[in-house]
C-alpha positions as CSV (number, residue, x, y, z in Angstrom):
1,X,-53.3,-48.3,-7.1
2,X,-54.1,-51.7,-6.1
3,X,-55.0,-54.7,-8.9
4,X,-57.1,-57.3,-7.6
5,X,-55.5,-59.5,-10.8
6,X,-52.5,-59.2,-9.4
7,X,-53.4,-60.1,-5.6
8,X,-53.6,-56.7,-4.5
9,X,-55.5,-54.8,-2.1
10,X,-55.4,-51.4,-0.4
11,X,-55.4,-50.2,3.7
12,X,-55.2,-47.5,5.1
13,X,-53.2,-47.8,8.1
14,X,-52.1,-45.1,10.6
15,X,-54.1,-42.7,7.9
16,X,-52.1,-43.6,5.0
17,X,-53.0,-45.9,2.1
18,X,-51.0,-48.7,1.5
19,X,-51.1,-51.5,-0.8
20,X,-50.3,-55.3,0.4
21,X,-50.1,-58.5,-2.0
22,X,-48.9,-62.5,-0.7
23,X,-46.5,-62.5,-3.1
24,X,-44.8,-66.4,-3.6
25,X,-42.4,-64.8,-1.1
26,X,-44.4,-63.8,1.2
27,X,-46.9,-66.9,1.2
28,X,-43.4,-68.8,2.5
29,X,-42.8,-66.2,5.3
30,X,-46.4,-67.2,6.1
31,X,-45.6,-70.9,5.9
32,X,-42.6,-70.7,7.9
33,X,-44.3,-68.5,10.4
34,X,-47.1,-71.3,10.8
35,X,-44.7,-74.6,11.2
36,X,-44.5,-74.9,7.5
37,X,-48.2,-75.3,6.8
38,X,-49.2,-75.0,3.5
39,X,-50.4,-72.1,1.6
40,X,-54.0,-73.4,0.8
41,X,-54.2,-75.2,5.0
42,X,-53.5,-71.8,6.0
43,X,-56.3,-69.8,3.6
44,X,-58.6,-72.7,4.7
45,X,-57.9,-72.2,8.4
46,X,-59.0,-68.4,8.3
47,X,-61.9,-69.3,5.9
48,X,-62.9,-71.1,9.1
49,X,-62.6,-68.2,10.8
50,X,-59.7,-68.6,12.8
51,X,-58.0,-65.5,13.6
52,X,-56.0,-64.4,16.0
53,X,-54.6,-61.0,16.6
54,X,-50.7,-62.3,15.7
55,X,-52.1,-63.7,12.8
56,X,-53.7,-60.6,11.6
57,X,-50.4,-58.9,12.2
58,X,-48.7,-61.7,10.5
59,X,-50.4,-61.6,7.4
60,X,-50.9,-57.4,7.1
61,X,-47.4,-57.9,7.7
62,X,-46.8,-60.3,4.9
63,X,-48.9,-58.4,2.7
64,X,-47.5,-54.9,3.2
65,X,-43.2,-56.8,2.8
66,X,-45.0,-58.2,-0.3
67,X,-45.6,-55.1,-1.6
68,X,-42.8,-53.5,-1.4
69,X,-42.7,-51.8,2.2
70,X,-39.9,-52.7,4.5
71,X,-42.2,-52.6,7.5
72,X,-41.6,-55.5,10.6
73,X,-44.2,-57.5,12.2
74,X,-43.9,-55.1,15.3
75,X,-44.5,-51.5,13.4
76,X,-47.9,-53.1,11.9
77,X,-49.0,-54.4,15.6
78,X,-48.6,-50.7,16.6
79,X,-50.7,-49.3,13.2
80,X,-53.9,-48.2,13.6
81,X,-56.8,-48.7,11.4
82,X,-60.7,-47.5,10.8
83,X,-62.6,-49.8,12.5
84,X,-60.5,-51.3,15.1
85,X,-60.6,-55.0,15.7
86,X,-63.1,-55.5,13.0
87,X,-60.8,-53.5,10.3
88,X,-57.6,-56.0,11.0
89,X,-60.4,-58.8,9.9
90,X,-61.4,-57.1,6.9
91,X,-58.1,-56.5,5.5
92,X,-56.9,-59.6,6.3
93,X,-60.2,-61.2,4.9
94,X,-60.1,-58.9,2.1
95,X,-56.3,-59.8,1.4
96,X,-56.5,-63.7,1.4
97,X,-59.8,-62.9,-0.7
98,X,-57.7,-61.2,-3.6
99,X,-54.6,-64.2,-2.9
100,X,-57.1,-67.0,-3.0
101,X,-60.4,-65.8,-4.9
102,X,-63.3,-68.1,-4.5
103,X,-64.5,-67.2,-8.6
104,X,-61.3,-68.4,-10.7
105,X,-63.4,-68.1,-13.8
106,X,-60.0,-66.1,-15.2
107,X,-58.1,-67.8,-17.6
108,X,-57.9,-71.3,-16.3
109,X,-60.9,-72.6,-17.8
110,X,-60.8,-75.4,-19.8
111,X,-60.6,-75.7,-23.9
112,X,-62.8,-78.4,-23.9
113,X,-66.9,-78.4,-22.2
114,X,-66.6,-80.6,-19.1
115,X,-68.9,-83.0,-17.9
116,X,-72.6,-82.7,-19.1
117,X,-72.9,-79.4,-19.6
118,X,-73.9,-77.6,-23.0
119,X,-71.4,-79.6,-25.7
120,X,-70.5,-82.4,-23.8
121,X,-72.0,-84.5,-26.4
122,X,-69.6,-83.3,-28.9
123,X,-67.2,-85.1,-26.5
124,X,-67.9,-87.8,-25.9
125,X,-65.8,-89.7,-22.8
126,X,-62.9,-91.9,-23.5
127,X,-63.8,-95.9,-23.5
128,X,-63.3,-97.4,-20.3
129,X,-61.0,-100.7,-20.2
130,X,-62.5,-103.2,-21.3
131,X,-65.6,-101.5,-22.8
132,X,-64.3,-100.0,-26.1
């Protein structure tokens, strides 16, 4: 079973489901594999949409080695999936979704209210130089 918290999705390719994650590991194959781009130039490239059919192998590839399966670039170009084309997008869309989510409201908010929001006038900001 797949955990988006963790970076993890499922596929089902060649009628079997799968799960794929860009591990640390694997997001360096992927830089190495793009002239040592990296990791957020290469989410923001395919956010652009971007994609070629290499790089959907690439990155299923990634994904599936960073899970666990020891499965070459070549064995996923000759995987099939639901959908065709259109599939290879959606995984890999889905996939750099769960690696890079858009919402990191998770644990990394701050302590402290920021800018003027609700609070802020319990903190006040810091004196600027000059201006104590």
């Amino acid at each position: 079973m797949a955990n988006r918290h963790r970076g993890e999705i499922q596929a089902v390719l060649d009628g079997k489901t799968y799960r794929l994650c860009l591990t640390l590991g694997a997001l360096a194959e992927l830089e190495g594999a793009y002239g040592d781009q990296d990791m957020l130039a290469i989410a923001e490239r395919f956010e652009t949409g971007q994609l070629k059919a290499c790089d959907a192998i690439r990155i299923i590839g990634a994904g599936l080695r960073g899970a666990g399966y020891d499965i070459n670039d070549e064995a996923v170009a000759a995987m099939n999936i639901d959908g065709g084309a259109a599939g290879y997008v959606r995984t890999v869309a889905n996939l750099l979704n769960a690696t890079f989510p858009a919402d990191s409201s998770g644990d990394d908010t701050p302590d402290e209210p920021v800018g003027n929001g609700p609070g802020a006038a319990d903190h006040p900001p810091p004196p600027s130089p000059g201006n104590p």
